[in-house]
N, C-alpha and C positions, 0 to 999 in steps of 0.2 A: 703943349705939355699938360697945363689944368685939364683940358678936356678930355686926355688919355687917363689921365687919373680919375676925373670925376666919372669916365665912365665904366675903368674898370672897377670903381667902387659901385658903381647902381648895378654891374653884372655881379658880383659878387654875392649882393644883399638880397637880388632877386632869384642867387642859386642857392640860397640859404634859407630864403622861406619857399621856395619849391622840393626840398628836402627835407624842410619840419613837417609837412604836413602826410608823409610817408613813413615819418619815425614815429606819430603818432598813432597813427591805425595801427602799426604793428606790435607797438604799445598795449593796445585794444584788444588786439588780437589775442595776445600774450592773457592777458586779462581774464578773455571771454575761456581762456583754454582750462584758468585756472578755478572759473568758477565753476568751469565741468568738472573738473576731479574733485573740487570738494563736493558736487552733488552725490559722487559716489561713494565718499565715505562718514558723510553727515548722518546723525540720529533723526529719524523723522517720525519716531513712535514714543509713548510718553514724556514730551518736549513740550516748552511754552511755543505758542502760536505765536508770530513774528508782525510787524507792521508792514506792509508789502505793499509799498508804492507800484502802480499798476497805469499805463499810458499816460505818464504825463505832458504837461507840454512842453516845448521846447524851455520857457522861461523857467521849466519846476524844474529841469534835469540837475542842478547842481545839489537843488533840495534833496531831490529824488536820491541821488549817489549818496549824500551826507546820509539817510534812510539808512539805505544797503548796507554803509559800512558801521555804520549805528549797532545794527541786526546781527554782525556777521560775530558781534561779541560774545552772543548770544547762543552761538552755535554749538554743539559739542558733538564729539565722533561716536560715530559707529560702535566701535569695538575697542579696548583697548590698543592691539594692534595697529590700531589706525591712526593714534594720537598721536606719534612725532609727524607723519606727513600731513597732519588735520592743522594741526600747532603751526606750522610753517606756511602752509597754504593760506589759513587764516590772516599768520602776520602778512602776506604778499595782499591782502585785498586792504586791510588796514592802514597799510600806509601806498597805498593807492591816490594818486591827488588827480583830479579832473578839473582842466585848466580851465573849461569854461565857468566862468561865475553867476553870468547873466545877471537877471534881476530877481531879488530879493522874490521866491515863492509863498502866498499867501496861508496854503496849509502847513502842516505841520505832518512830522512825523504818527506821531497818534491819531490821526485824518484817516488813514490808512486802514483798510481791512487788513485784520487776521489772515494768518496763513500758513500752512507747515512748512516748515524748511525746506522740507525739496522745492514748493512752491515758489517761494521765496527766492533761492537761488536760480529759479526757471523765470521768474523776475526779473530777479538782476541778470542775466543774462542777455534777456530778450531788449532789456535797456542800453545795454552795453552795446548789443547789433545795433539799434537806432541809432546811437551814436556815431560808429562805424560808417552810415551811410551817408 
């Protein structure tokens, strides 16, 4: 009877993190979709230039995210018309949490070349697929 138990407990455990790691990419996914729609309604002409973490390494990615969402404060829309889907879009990257922590990255945000916003978002995007993978 222990061993019926204790096994349908380690089947259980092990259909649960073969199921986290599918709810996470699509997580990601969701993510990467939305950072495409705010590139299309971002201001990318008389705007401050952005910090834009650019290949980092696997230990910087948590630094690198913390970056992005630093940045994304910083954003402002297109057009007027644009500002409640910009306003919302924004909040969805802001309270974004990426679970990896790793270790403690050496540079800083200010490290980082300048870059225009669409950059920026072409960025965080391209990071986001790295993660993905």
């Amino acid at each position: 009877m222990e061993r019926t138990i204790i096994f349908c407990m380690l089947f259980f455990c092990s259909s649960m993190a073969l199921t986290a790691a599918p709810h996470k990419i699509a997580k990601y996914k969701q993510l990467l979709k939305t950072i495409q729609l705010l590139e299309n309604t971002v201001k990318d002409k008389d705007v401050e230039l952005l910090h834009t973490p650019e290949n980092p390494v696997d230990e910087c990615l948590f630094t690198a995210v913390t970056c992005f969402q630093k940045g994304t404060l910083k954003l402002q829309p297109e057009n007027s018309q644009a500002n409640s889907t910009f306003t919302q879009t924004v909040k969805v990257l802001r309270i974004f949490t990426f679970g990896n922590r790793g270790k403690q990255c050496e540079s800083s945000c200010e490290s980082y070349e300048k870059k225009s916003p669409k950059e920026f978002l072409r960025s965080f995007a391209k990071l986001i697929q790295q993660v993905i993978r």
